[in-house]
C-alpha positions in Angstrom: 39.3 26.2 59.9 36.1 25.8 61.3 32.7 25.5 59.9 31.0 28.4 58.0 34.4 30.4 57.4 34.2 33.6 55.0 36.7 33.6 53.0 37.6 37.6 51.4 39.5 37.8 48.4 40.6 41.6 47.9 43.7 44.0 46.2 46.1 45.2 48.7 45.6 48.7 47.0 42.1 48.4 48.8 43.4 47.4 52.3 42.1 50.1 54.7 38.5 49.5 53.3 39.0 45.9 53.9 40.1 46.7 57.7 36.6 48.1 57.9 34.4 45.7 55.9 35.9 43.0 57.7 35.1 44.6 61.3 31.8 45.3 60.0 30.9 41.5 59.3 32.6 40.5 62.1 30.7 43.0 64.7 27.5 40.8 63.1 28.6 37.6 63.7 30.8 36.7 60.7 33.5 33.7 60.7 36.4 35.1 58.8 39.5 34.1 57.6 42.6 37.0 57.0 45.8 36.7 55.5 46.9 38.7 58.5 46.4 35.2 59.9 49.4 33.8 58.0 52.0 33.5 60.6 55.9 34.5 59.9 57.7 31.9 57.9 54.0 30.6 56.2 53.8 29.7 53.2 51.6 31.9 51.2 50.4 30.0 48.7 49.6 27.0 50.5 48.2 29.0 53.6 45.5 30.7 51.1 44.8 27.4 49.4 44.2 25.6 52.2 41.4 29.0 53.2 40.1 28.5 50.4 39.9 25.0 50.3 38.1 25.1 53.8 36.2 27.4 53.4 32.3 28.2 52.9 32.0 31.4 50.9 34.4 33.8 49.3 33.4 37.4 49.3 35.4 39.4 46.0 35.4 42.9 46.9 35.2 44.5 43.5 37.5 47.6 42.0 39.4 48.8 39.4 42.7 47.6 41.5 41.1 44.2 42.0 39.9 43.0 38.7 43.5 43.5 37.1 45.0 41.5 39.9 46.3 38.0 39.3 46.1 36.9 43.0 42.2 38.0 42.8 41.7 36.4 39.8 43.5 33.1 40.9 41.5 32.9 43.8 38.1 33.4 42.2 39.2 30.8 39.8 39.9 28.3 42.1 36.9 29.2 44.3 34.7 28.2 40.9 36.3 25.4 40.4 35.6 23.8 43.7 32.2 24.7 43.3 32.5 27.4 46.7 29.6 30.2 47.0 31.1 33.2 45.4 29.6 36.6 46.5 31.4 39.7 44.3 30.9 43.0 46.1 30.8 45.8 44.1 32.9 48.8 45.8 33.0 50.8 42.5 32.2 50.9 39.1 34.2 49.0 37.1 33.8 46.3 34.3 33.6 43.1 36.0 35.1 40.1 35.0 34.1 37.7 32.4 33.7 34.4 34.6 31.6 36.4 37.3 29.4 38.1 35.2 26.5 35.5 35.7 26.8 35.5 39.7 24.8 38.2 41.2 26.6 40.6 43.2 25.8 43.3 45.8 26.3 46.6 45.2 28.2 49.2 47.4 28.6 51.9 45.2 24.9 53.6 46.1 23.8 52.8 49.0 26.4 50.9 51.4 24.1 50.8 54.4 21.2 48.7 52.1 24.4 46.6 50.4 25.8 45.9 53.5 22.3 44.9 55.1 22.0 42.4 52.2 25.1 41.1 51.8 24.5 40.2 55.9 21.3 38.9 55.2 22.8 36.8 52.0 25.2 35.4 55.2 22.4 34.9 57.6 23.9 38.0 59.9 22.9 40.3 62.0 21.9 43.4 60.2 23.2 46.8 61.7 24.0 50.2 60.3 27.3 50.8 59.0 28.1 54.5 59.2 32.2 53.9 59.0 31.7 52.1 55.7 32.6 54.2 52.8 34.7 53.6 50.0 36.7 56.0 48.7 34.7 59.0 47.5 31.7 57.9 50.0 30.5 60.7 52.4 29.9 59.3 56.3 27.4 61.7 57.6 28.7 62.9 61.2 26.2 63.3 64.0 24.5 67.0 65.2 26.2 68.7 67.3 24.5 68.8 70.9 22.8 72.5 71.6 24.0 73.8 74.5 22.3 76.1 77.0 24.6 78.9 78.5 24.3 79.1 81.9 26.3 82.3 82.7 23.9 84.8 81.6 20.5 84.4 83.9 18.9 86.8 81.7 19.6 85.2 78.2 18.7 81.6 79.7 15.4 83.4 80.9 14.9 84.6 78.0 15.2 81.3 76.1 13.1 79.1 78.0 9.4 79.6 77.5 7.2 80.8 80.5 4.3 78.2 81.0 0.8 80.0 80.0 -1.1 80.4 83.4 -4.4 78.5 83.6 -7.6 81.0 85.0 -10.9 79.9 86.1 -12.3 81.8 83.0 -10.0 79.6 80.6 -11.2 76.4 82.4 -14.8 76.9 82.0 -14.4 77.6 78.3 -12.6 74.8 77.6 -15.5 72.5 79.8 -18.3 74.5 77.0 -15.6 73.8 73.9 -16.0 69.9 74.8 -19.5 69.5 75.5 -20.1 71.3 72.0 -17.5 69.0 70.4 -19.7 65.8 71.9 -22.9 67.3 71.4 -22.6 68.4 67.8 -21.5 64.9 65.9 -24.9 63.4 67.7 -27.4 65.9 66.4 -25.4 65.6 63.2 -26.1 61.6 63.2 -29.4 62.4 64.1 -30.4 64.7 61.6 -28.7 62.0 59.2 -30.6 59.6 59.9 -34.2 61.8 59.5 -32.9 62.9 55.9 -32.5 59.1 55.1 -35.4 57.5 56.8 -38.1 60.4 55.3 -36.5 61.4 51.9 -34.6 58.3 50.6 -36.3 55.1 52.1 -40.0 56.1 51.8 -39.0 57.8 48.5 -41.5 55.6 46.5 -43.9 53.6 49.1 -45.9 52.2 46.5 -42.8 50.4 45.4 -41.6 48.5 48.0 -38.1 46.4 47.9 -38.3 42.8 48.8 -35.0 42.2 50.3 -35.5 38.1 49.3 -35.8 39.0 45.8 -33.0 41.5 45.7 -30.4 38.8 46.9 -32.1 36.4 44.7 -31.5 38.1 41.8 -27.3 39.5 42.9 -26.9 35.4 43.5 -28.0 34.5 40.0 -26.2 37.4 38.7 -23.0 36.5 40.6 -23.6 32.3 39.1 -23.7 34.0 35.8 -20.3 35.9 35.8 -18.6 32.6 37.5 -19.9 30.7 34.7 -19.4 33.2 31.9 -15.5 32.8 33.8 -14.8 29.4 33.6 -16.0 29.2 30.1 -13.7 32.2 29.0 -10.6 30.6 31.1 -11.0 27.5 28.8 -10.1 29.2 25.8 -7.7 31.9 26.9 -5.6 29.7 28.9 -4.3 28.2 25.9 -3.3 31.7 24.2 0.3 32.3 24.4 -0.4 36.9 24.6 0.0 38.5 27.4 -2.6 40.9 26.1 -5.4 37.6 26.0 -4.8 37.8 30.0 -4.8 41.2 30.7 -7.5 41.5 29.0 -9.6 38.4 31.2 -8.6 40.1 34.4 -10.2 43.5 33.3 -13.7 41.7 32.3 -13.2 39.1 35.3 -11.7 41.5 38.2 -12.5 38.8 40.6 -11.3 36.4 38.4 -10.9 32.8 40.4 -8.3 32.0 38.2 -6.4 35.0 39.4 -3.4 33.6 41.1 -3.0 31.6 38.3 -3.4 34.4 35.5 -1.2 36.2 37.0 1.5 33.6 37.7 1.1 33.2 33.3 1.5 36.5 32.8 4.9 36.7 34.3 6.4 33.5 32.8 5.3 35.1 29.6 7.2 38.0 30.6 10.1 36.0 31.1 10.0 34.4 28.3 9.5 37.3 25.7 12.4 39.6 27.5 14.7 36.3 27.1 13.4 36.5 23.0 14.4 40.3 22.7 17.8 39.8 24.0 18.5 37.1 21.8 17.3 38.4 18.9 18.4 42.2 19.4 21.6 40.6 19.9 23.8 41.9 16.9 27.6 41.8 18.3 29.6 39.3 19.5 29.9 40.7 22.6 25.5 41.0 23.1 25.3 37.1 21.7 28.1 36.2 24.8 26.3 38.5 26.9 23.0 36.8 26.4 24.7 33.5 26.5 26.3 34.4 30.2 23.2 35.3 31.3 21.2 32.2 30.4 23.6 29.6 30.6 23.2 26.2 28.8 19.2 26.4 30.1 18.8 29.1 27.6 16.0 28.5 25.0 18.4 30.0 22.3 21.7 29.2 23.6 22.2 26.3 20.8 21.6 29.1 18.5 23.6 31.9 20.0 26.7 29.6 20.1 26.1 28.6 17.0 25.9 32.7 15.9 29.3 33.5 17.1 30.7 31.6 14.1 29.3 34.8 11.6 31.8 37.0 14.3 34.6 34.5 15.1 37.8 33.4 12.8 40.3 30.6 13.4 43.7 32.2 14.9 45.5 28.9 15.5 46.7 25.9 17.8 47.5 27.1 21.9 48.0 24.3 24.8 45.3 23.4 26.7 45.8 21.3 29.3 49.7 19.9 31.0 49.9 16.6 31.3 49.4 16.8 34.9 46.2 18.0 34.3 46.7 22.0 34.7 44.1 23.8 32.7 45.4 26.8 31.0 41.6 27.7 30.2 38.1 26.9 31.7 35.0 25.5 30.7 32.2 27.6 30.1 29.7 25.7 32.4 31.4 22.3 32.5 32.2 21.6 36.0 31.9 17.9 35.9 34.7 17.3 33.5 38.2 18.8 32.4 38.5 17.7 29.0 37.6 20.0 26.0 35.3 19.6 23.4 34.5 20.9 19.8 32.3 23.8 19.8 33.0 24.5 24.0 33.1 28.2 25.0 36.5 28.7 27.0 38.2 31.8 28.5 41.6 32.0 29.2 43.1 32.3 33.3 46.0 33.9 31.6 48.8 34.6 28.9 49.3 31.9 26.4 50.7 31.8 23.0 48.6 30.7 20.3 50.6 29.6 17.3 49.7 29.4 13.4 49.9 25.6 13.6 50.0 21.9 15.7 52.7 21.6 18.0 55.7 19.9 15.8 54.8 21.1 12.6 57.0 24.1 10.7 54.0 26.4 11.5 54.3 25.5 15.2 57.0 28.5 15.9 54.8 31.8 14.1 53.0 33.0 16.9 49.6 35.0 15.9 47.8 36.4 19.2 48.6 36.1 23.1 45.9 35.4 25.2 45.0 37.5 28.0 43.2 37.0 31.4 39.0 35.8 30.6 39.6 36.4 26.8 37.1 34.3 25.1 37.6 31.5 22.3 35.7 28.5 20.9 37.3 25.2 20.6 37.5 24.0 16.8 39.5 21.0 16.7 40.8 18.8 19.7 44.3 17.0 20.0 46.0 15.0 22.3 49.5 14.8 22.8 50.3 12.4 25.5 47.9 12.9 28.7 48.0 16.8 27.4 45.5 18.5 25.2 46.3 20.9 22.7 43.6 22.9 20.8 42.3 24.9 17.7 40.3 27.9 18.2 38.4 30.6 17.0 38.2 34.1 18.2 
């Protein structure tokens, strides 16, 4: 496979729209691979890991069909794991799933043209307008319909095609008048302007005449004085940690020379305050791992948050981990440098797996009390290795 290959993961149940997405990229430029590529007698599952394996990006179109299918899913999974650009497309609404709620997606499902055009830009395509794409329920406007002249009736075509008005001698001269006037008038207007302001406004108060030296004198030491009375103010408010400190500074100051900075401030503070409600609005489970998707290990309260889900989560038991081969039955919540779990790790499940009431091998081992199911969260609780295979405790 050669360099730059896309790579689109999609549910059969949406194959004529992926006919037409496809052709769309392509028409720009794109490098794609298809399992229509797969010749007879392939393997399947080695064809599409060796795609994915060689490829750049994988583009997950996104649907109802698609997010409850295993091959999807097992491709996106894989795709992570190797650490490949992931692009999810959004062709309707539909919850998406857990691991690819923290990559940002396009979205198809209001305007296709504008999704398409970014998703193209994302891939450094040509851009063009996509009038075929529509998924599902989306309306393709058609072109107008041509008007067309009948030619069969003289009369009726006569009668639809304006007569040209006839130019006279009479209109011409007029017309001449109409533009000298339309000269003429702004000149005497400027004119008379002028008069008004030379008699009435300038010589207003002779007596008092303006020195012109003095006047800038006085707007330069003015001007010295606001800089100043600026630079003094910036030393105090720059250590204020309220948007409102700034705001206000740009309103006294409006040609602040600390503007690009003030400004810069004022949205890291922003940032920082909206990152503060969501933690701390956070009252559910699901809003504390919503806020913890979002901002990742880098998150000021993610130490917290995880630490939250404890008040929300209960031990359910001991499930397999890990073969001894090294298959993972879950994955890492941000941990792409190492497969071995860890007390206190967030994991989500790639599928179904028993969890049972105790360790493997003890007469608790055999009462099974949940079944996993695909991107269900837990957190690890206790670790154990049994051989090159790890077994854990977790909460849910």
């Amino acid at each position: 496979m050669s360099e730059n290959t896309i790579f689109i993961s999609y549910s059969r149940k949406d194959s004529e729209y992926m006919s037409e997405f496809s052709k769309s990229l392509r028409n720009a430029g794109a490098n794609l691979w298809s399992d229509k590529q797969i010749v007879p007698g392939g393997l399947w599952d080695n064809s599409i890991e060796t795609a994915l394996t060689s490829c750049d990006v994988i583009i997950v179109l996104i649907s109802k069909a698609s997010v409850n299918s295993n091959n999807v899913m097992d491709e996106v999974s894989f795709a992570l794991e190797e650490n490949k650009k992931v692009i999810p497309v959004l062709l309707e609404q539909c919850d998406l799933p857990f691991r690819l709620r923290r990559i940002q997606f396009i979205d198809l499902t209001k305007n296709k043209e504008n999704g398409m055009n970014l998703l193209k830009s994302t891939l450094n395509l040509t851009t063009t307008p996509d009038s075929k794409l529509a998924y599902k329920t989306g309306v393709v406007k058609e072109k107008s319909a041509p008007i067309i002249v009948d030619d069969s009736n003289p009369k009726k075509r006569n009668e639809e095609i304006p007569k040209k008005e006839t130019v006279t001698p009479e209109k011409t001269e007029i017309k001449s008048k109409n533009k000298v006037i339309y000269f003429v008038l702004p000149i005497l207007l400027l004119i008379g302007s002028y008069f008004i302001y030379t008699n009435f406004i300038i010589n207003k108060n002779p007596k008092d005449p303006v020195d012109p030296i003095i006047t800038d004198t006085i707007v330069d030491n003015k001007l010295d004085e606001i800089i100043e009375t600026d630079a003094s103010e910036w030393e105090i408010v720059k250590n204020s940690n309220l948007i409102s400190d700034y705001e206000t500074h740009l309103r006294t100051y409006q040609d602040c020379i600390h503007l690009q900075e003030v400004n810069g401030i004022i949205n890291d503070l922003k940032i920082i305050l909206e990152e503060e409600n969501k933690y701390k609005t956070a009252n559910t489970s699901i809003e504390l791992l919503n806020y913890i998707m979002e901002y990742g290990k880098s998150g000021t309260y993610f130490i917290a948050a995880l630490s939250d889900l404890d008040n929300y989560f209960n031990s359910i038991g001991f499930v397999q981990f890990s073969t001894s081969n090294g298959e993972l039955y879950f994955d890492i919540f941000e941990n792409d440098t190492s497969k071995i779990p860890e007390v206190g790790d967030l994991i989500f499940a790639k599928g179904e797996r028993n969890i049972h009431k105790g360790p493997l091998n003890s007469s608790s081992y055999n009462i099974i009390t949940h079944t996993t199911s695909r991107d269900e969260v837990f957190k690890i609780e206790e670790v154990k290795k049994n051989g090159a295979a790890y077994w854990i405790k977790v909460a849910k």
